[in-house]
TORBAKE-454983 format. One record per residue (C-alpha): residue in one letter; x, y, z. Coordinates in steps of 0.05 Angstrom, whole numbers, plus 5000, padded with zeros to 4 digits. Each point is the difference from the previous one (the first is absolute). Layout:
N
AXYZ/...
% end
This chain:
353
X952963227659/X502349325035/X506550135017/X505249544954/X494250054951/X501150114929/X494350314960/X499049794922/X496750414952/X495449584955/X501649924927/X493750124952/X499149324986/X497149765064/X494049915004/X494850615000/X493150265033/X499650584977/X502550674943/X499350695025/X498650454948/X499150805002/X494150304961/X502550524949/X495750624993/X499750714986/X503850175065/X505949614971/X504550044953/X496049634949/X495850624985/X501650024926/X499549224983/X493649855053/X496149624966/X504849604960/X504049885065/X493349885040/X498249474950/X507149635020/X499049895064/X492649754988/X502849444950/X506149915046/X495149885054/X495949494970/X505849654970/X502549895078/X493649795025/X499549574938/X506249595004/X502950205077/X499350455048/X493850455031/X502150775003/X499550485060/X499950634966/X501450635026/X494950564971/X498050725031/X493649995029/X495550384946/X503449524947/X496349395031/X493350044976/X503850084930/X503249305019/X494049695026/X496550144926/X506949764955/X501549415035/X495949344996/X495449865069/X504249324998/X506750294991/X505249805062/X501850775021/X499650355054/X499150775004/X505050455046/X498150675013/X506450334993/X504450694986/X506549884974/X504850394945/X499549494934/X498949314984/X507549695001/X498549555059/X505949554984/X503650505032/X496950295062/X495549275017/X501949595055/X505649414985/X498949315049/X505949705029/X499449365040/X503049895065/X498949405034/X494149754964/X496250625005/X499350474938/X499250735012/X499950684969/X505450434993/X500850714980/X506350544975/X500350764990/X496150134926/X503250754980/X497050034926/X506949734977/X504750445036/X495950605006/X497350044921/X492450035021/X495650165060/X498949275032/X497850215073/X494449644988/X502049364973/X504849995055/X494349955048/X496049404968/X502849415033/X499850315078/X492650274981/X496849524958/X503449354984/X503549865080/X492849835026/X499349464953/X505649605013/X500749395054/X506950265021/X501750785023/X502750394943/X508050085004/X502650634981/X507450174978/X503150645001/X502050054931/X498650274939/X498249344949/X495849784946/X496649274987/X502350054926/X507150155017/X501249305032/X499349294977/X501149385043/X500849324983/X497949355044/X507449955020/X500850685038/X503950304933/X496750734991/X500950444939/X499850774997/X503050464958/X506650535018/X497150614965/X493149985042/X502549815069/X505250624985/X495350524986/X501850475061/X493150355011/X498949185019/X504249885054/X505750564999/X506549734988/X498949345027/X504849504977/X497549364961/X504049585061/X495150285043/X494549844953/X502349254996/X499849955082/X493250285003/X497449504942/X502749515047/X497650195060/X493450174986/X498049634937/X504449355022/X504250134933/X506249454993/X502450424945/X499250534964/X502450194931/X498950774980/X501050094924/X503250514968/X496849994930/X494750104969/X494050655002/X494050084955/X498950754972/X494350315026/X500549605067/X498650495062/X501749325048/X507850094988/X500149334975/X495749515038/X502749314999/X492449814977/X500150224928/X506349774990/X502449315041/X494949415021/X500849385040/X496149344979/X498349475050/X506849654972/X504450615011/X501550044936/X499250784976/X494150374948/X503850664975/X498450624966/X505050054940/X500350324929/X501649384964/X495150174944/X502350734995/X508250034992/X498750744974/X496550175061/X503250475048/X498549435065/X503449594962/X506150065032/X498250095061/X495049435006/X505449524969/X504950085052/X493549995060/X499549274972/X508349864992/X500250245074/X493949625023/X503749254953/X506550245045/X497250125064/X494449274996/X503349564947/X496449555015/X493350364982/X496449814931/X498050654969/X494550154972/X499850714962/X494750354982/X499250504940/X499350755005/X494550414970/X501450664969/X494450505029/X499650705000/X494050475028/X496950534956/X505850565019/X504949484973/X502949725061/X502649285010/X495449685051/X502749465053/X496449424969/X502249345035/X498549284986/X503149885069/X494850295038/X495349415009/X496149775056/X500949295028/X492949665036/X498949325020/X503549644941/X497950534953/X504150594963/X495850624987/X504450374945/X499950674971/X499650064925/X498950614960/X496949954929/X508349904971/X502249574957/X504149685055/X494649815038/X499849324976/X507249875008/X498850275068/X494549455023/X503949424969/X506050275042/X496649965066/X496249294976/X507649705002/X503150395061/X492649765038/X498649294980/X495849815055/X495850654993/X494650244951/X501450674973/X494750575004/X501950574953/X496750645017/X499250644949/X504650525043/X500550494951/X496450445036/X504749905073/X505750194957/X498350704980/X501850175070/X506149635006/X498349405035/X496849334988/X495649425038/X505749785042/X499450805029/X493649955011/X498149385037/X503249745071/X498549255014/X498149745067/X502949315014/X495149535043/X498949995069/X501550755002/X492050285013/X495749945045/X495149364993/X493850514994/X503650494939/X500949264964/X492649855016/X497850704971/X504049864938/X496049454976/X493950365018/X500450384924/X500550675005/X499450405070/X502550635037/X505149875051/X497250335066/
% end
């Protein structure tokens, strides 16, 4: 690092080369919903390609003549051979900062959550597989921290949420003040506000800040509420997320989105999030899952995006496992791989070697 230097992480709205993606299969968690779940990321995949962004996807080795048959011969992806845990690369896929003009890759501790599932592997898959790619040397931190538990504007202001970033099989009993000065230091945060409110049942993340709170491009705020369910046990809680978020950036339009009510076969309540959207080169990829919200939903994000075209894409599958497309997907701003991975992405479909 150049010494005075101050390094920014990149909000999601710049401008993008590439998605990595993580291919479920049998090895994963998806066992039970494969096919369904299989046919997601196939749709979500040409949907990107379609309207933004080739995909570097990460698949284990005997999976990629199963790719090489699904996918079209003209489709922008490129095939990893890789090992990793599961597929929510939103949280254990490189972040880019930029620091003096140069973007590069950057890379925290990924414990499965604080210690709730084996993630040895995923915790591997930057150094191993994605660092070679990149113009810049991968950065890594010492500390336990997931992409979907932080969200940064194009002012420096970065958004996480209290009941994650104190989860002590994360970091122990480190103190938020200490979180706040590492933000700083190594993601160039000018502020950061760590709310309070707000969880979704079912959610293993502790409350990532990405089904809940979003920036726009305008700073003004996309949040998860209950508005359209006053009987609903979030209701509560998800009121006063968006009371604190109107004290803490009054001068933030907000935009809320409605909540689903879904439940698994055993009964459960499952996390499902509007808020967990994906943002590509002027385009908003959003989950929706066969509710009667759904609608609502899209016309929400239409408003809070007005410069963007909104993408909705059939999640219900992601959600049966407690996450969404947000989880699933990691953006790669521009400028960030090498010139030859760029030229192999517009090559249709090919094995990285």
């Amino acid at each position: 690092m150049i010494m005075g230097s101050v390094p920014r992480l990149l909000p999601e709205w710049v401008s993008q080369e590439a998605i990595l993606l993580s291919w479920p299969d049998a090895q994963t968690d998806w066992a039970d919903w494969l096919e369904d779940v299989q046919n997601t990321y196939i749709s979500l995949i040409n949907k990107l390609n379609t309207y933004s962004c080739p995909v570097i996807l990460l698949a284990r080795p005997e999976q990629i003549p199963l790719l090489q048959e699904r996918l079209h011969p003209s489709s922008s992806v490129m095939l990893l051979p890789a090992d990793y845990n599961d597929t929510w690369i939103r949280d254990y896929g490189f972040l880019t900062c930029e620091l003096s003009g140069h973007r590069y890759p950057v890379s925290f501790t990924f414990n499965g959550w604080g210690n709730k599932f084996d993630a040895s592997k995923d915790n591997r898959v930057n150094c191993a597989y994605l660092a070679d790619m990149c113009r810049k040397q991968l950065t890594e931190f010492d500390l336990v921290l997931e992409g979907g538990a932080l969200e940064i504007n194009g002012d420096g202001l970065l958004l996480s949420t209290e009941l994650c970033l104190t989860n002590p099989e994360r970091n122990g009993d480190m103190t938020l003040a200490s979180y706040e000065k590492r933000f700083a230091e190594q993601l160039g945060a000018k502020r950061t506000i760590i709310l309070k409110h707000g969880h979704l049942e079912g959610d293993d993340t502790d409350g990532h800040i990405d089904t809940l709170v979003r920036f726009t491009p305008k700073n003004h705020l996309v949040i998860q509420t209950a508005f359209n369910r006053p009987e609903d046990s979030h209701f509560q809680g998800l009121n006063d997320l968006r009371n604190e978020c109107q004290q803490q950036l009054p001068d933030s339009e907000i935009f809320e989105l409605p909540l689903p009510h879904i439940v698994n076969k055993e009964g459960d309540r499952l996390p499902a999030s509007y808020a967990n959207y994906l943002l590509s080169n002027k385009h908003v990829f959003a989950p929706v899952y066969d509710e009667a919200e759904d609608n609502l939903a899209i016309q929400t994000l239409e408003k809070a995006y007005p410069d963007y075209k909104v993408i909705p894409v059939n999640c219900r599958a992601l959600v049966e496992q407690y996450g969404s497309l947000h989880c699933i997907s990691m953006q790669v701003p521009t400028n960030t791989l090498k010139p030859e991975i760029i030229e192999q992405l517009n090559r249709g479909v090919t094995v990285y070697e």
